[in-house]
N, C-alpha and C positions, 0 to 999 in steps of 0.2 A: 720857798721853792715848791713844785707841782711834780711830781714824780710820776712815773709809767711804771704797771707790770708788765713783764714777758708777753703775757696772753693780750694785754691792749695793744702794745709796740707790735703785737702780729697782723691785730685785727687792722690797726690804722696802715700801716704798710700794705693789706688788702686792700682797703677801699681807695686809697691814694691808687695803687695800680689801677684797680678798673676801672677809676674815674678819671684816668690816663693824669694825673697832676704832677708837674714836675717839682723838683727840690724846693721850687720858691716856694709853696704853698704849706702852712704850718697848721698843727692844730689848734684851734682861736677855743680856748673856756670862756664862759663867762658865765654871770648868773645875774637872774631877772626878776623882778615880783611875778608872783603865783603861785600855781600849785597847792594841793590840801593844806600844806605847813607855812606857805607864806613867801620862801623863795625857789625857783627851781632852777637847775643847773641847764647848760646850752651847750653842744658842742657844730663846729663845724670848720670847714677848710678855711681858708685866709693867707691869700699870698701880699697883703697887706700888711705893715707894721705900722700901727698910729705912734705918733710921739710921748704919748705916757703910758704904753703899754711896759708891762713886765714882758720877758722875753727868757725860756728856759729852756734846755736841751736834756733829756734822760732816755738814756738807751740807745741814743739815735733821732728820738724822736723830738722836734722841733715846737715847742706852745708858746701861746702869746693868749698874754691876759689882761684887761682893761684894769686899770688903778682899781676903779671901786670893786670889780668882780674880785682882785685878788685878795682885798682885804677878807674875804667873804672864806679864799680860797688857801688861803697859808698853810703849808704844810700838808697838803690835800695828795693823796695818789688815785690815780687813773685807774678803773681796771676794768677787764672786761670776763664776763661768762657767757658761757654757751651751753650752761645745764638746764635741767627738765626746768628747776626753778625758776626761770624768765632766760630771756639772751637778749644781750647788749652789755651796754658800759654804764660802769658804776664808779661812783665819787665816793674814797674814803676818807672823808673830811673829819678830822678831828676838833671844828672849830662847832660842826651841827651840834644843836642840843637836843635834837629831836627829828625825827623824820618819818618820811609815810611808809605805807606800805610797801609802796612801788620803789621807793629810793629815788624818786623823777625831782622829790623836794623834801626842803629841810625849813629848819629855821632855827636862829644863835642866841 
């Protein structure tokens, strides 16, 4: 499962509003080769659901994750900050062995 904190279920509730998206449209994870460490995390809207997606609700908030992105992503929480230290959303994947600086990539 992919879990939400408080502060990300706010953040994504924000940008779904101003990007006017209705209920259909869910949070889509997934993750791609790159980045300094080798893979990096993606997020974005998707009022889509492919047939071998995973599909999970925490907080309210609705994610859909490709087979191979979720193997990547098991057990992972969502979160987001807005401190002097950077602002955005952050992956706390228990599965990375290792990761950059930025938190943008990891690798297992």
């Amino acid at each position: 499962m992919i879990t939400v904190s408080d502060k990300a279920k706010e953040k994504v509730e924000k940008l779904k509003k101003d990007a006017n998206l209705t209920d259909a449209f869910r949070l889509r994870a997934s993750v791609a080769g790159g980045g300094c460490s080798g893979l990096s995390y993606q997020l974005d809207f998707d009022d889509e659901v492919r047939p071998m997606d995973q599909e999970f609700e925490d907080k309210g908030v609705k994610v859909v994750v490709d087979m191979k992105s979720f193997l990547y992503l098991a057990g992972t929480e969502l979160d987001f900050s807005d401190g002097l230290n950077g602002k955005g959303f952050y992956f706390n994947n228990p599965n990375a062995s290792r990761t950059c600086g930025c938190g943008d990539s990891f690798s297992v």
